[in-house]
C-alpha positions as CSV (number, residue, x, y, z in Angstrom):
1,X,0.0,0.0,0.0
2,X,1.7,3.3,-1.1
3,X,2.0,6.1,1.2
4,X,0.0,9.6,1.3
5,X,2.3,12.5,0.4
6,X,1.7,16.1,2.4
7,X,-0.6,18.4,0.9
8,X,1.4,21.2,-0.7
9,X,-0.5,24.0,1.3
10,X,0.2,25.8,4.3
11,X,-1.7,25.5,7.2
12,X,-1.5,25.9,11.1
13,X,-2.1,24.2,14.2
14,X,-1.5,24.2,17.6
15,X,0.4,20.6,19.5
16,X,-0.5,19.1,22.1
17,X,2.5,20.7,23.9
18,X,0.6,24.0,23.2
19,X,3.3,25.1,20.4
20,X,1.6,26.9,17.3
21,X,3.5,24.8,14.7
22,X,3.3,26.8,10.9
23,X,5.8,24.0,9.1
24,X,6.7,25.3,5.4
25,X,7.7,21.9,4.9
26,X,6.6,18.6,5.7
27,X,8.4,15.6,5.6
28,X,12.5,15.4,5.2
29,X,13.9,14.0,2.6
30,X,17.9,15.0,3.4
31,X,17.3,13.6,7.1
32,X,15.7,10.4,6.1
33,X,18.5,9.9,3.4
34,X,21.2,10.1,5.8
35,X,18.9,8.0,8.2
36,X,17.2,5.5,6.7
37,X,16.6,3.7,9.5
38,X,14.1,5.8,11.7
39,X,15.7,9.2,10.7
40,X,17.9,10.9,12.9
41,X,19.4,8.7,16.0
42,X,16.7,6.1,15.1
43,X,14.7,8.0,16.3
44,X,12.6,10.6,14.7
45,X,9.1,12.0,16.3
46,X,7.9,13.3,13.4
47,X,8.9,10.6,11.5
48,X,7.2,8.3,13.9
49,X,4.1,10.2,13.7
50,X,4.0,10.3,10.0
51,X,4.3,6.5,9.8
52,X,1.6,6.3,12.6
53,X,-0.7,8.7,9.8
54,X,0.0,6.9,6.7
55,X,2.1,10.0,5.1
56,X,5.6,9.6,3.4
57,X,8.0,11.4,5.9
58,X,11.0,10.6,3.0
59,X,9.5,13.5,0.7
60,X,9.8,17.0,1.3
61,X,7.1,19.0,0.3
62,X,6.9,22.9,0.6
63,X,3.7,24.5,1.3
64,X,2.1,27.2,-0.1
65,X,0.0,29.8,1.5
66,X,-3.6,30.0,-0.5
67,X,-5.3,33.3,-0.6
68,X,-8.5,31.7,0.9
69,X,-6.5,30.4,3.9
70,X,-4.3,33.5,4.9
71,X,-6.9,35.0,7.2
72,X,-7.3,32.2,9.3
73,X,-3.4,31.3,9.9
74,X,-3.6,35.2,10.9
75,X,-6.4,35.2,13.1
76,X,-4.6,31.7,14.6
77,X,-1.2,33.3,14.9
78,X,-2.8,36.8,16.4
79,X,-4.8,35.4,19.1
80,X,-2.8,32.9,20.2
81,X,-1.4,33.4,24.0
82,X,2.1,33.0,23.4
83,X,4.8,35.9,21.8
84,X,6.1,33.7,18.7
85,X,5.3,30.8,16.4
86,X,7.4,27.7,15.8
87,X,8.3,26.4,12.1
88,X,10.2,23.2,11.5
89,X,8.2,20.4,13.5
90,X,6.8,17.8,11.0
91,X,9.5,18.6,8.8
92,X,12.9,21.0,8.5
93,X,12.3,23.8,6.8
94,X,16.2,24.5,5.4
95,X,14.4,22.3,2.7
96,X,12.7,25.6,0.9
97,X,14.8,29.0,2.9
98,X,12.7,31.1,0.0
99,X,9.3,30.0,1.4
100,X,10.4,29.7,5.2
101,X,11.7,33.4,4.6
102,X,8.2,34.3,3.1
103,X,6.3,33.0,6.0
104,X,8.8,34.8,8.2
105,X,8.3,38.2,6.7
106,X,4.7,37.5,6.3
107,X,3.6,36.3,9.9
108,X,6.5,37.9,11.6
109,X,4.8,41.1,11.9
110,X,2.6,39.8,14.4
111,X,5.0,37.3,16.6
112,X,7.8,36.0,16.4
113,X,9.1,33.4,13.9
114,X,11.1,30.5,15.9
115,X,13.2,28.5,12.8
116,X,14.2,24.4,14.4
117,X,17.0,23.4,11.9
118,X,19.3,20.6,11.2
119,X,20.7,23.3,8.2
120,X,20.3,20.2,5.5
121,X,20.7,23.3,3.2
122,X,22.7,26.1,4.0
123,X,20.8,29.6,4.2
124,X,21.8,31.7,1.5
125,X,23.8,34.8,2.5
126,X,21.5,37.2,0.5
127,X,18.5,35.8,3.0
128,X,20.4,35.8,6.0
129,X,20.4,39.4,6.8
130,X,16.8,40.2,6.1
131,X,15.8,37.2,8.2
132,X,18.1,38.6,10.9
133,X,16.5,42.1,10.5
134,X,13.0,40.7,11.2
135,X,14.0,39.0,14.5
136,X,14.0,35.9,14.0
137,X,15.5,33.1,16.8
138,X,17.2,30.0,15.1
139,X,17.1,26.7,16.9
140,X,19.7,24.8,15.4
141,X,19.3,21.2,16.8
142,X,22.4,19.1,17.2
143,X,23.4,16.3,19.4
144,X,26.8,14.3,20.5
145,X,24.7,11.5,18.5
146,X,25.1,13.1,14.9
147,X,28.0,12.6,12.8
148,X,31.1,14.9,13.2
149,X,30.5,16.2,10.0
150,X,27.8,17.3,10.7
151,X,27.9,17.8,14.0
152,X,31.2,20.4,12.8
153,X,28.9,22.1,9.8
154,X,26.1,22.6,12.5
155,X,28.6,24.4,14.8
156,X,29.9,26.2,12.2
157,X,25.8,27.7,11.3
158,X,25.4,28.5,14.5
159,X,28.4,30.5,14.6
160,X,27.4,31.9,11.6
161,X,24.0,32.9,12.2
162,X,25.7,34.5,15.2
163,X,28.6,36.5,13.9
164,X,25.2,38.1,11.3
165,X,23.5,39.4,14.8
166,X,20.5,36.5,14.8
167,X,19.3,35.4,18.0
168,X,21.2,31.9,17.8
169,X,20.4,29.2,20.2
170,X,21.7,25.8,20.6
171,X,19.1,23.0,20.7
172,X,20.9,20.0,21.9
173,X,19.5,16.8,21.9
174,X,21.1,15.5,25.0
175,X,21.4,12.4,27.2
176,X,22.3,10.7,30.2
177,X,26.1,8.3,28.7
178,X,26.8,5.3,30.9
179,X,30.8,4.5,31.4
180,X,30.9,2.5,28.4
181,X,34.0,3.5,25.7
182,X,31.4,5.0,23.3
183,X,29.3,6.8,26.4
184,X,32.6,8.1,27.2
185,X,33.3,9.1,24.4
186,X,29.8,10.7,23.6
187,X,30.1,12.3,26.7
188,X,33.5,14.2,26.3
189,X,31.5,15.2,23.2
190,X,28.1,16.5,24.6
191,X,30.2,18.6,27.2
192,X,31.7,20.2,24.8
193,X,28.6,21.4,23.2
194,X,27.1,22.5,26.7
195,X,30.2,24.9,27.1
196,X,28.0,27.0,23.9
197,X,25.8,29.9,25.1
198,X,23.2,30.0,24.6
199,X,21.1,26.3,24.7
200,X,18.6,24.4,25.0
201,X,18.4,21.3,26.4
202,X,16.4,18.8,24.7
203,X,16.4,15.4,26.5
204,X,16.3,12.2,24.0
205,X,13.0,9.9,24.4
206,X,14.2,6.3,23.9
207,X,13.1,3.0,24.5
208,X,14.7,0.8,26.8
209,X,14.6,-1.8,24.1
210,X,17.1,0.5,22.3
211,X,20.7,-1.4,21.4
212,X,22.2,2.1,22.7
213,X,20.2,1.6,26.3
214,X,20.9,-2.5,26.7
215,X,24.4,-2.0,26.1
216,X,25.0,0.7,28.5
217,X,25.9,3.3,26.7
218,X,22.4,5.8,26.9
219,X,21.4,5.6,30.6
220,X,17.0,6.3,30.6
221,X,14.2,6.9,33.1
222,X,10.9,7.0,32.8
223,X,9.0,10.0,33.4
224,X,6.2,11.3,33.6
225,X,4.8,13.8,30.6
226,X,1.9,15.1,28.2
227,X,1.4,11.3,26.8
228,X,1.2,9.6,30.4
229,X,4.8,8.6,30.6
230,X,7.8,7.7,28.5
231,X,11.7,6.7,28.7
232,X,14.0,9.6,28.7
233,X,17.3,10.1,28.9
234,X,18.0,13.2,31.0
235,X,21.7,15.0,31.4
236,X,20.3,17.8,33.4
237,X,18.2,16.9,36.6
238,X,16.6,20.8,36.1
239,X,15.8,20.3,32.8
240,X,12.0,21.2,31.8
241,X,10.0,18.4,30.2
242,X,6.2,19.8,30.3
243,X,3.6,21.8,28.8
244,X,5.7,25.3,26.5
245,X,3.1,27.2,28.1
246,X,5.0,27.0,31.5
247,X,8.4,26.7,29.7
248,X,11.2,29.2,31.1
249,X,12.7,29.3,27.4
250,X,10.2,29.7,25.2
251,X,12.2,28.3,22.8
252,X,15.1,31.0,23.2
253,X,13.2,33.8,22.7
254,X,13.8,34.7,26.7
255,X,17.3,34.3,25.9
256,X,17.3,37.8,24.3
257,X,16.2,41.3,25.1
258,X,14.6,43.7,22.5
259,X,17.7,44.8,21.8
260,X,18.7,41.0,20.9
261,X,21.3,41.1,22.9
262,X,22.2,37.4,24.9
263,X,20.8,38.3,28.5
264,X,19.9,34.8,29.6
265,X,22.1,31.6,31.2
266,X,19.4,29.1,32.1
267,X,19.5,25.5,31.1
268,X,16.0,24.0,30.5
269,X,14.2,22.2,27.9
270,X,11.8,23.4,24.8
C-alpha cells in the first residue's frame, strides 16, 4: 500500500504541547537519506508520527500559502497566548529557505518566527540578513549522536547565524552516557557542546529496548509527561520536560532582550 504525500498548502495548528506549529515543509527528505533507519538517531518523532498517519516522511514538500486560507493562519497566529510561532516540527524547513523566509516576513509582523534546523541546506547569505533584520531566533538542533560532520557544519551555522547578529540558540538533543567506551566518548563530546551559550536542552525519548540503552551506553528513566509517561534520557536533573506554556525558554526567545542582545544563562528544555 503506497504512502500519502503532504498536501502542498500551508496550514496551522497548535500541538499538544501547546506550540503553534506553521511548518513550510513537511516531511525530510535530506534527514531520512542520511537516516534511513528511523531518521535521525533512530529515532525521529515526526517521523514516527507520520508512519503512525499513513504519510511519506521521506519527501519534502513545501507549502504554499492560499489566498482563501491567509486570514485564518492570521487570526490563529494573532490570538494565540504565546509571543512567537514555531516552524520546523513535521519537517525542516532548510528544505525551501525562500518559502520559510516568506512566511517569516509575512507572519513575523505579528510574533515572532522561531526556525528548528538541522541546516540540510545552508541559508543563502543574500537571505540571511533580512531574516536577521526581522527578529527571528534559530534553533539549530544538534546532538553528541550526529556525525562529526555534521555535527562540525552545525557548529559552524550556529556561529554563523551569530557572527550576522541573529538570536542563535543551541538546541541540543542530550542524554544521560553510561561508562561504556562510546558513552565516554559521547560524553567528552556532549560537554563540549554544553560549554556553547546560549542552549537548549532537549532530552532524548528512547526505549529501553534501544541497542544504545541495553548496552550501556544511553542511561533512561521513565517519566512522567503530556502522553502519560515515557523513557528519557536526562543530562540535566533541572531540565524542563512539560507543557511550552509553562516553559522558562520559550524556545530562546527569553534568551534575548529587545535589543537581541544574549541576556539569559538558564539550562531548561523546549
Amino acid at each position: 500500500m503506497s504512502k500519502k504525500q503532504y498536501k502542498p498548502r500551508l496550514s496551522a495548528s497548535i500541538n499538544r504541547k501547546g506550540v503553534l506549529d506553521i511548518d513550510t515543509v513537511k516531511g525530510c527528505s535530506e534527514g531520512m537519506k542520511a537516516n534511513p533507519d528511523g531518521g535521525c538517531y533512530g529515532l525521529c518523532y515526526a517521523y514516527k508520527a507520520a508512519e503512525c498517519r499513513g504519510f511519506d516522511f521521506t519527501i519534502s514538500v513545501s507549502r504554499q500559502p492560499k489566498d482563501e486560507d491567509n486570514a485564518v493562519i492570521e487570526n490563529l497566529v494573532k490570538n494565540n497566548s504565546a509571543g512567537w510561532f514555531r516552524i520546523g516540527t513535521m519537517g525542516d524547513p532548510s528544505h525551501d529557505w525562500p518559502l520559510t523566509f516568506y512566511i517569516c516576513e509575512w507572519l513575523g509582523k505579528m510574533k515572532t518566527p522561531i526556525i528548528v534546523t538541522k541546516h540540510w541546506r545552508e541559508i543563502p547569505q543574500y537571505m540571511l540578513e533580512r531574516l536577521v533584520s526581522l527578529g527571528v531566533v534559530f534553533n539549530t538542533s544538534i546532538s553528541a549522536l550526529d556525525s562529526d560532520e555534521e555535527r562540525e557544519f552545525r557548529i559552524g551555522q550556529y556561529f554563523r547565524l551569530s557572527k550576522y547578529g541573529a538570536k542563535s540558540v543551541l538546541r541540543i538533543v542530550s542524554c544521560e552516557f553510561g561508562d561504556t567506551d562510546e558513552g565516554r566518548y559521547l560524553g567528552n563530546i556532549q560537554n563540549w557542546l554544553f560549554m556553547y551559550r546560549p542552549f537548549i536542552d532537549n532530552p532524548l525519548r528512547i526505549p529501553t529496548t534501544d541497542k544504545r540503552v541495553t548496552e550501556g551506553t544511553i542511561k533512561v528513566r521513565r517519566m512522567t509527561d503530556l502522553g502519560g509517561g515515557s523513557t528519557v534520557s536526562v543530562w540535566d536533573e533541572s531540565c524542563y520536560i512539560g507543557p511550552c506554556e509553562q516553559c522558562p525558554d520559550q524556545c530562546g526567545v527569553n534568551f534575548y532582550s529587545k535589543k537581541g542582545r544574549f541576556e539569559n544563562e538558564n539550562r531548561s528544555f523546549n
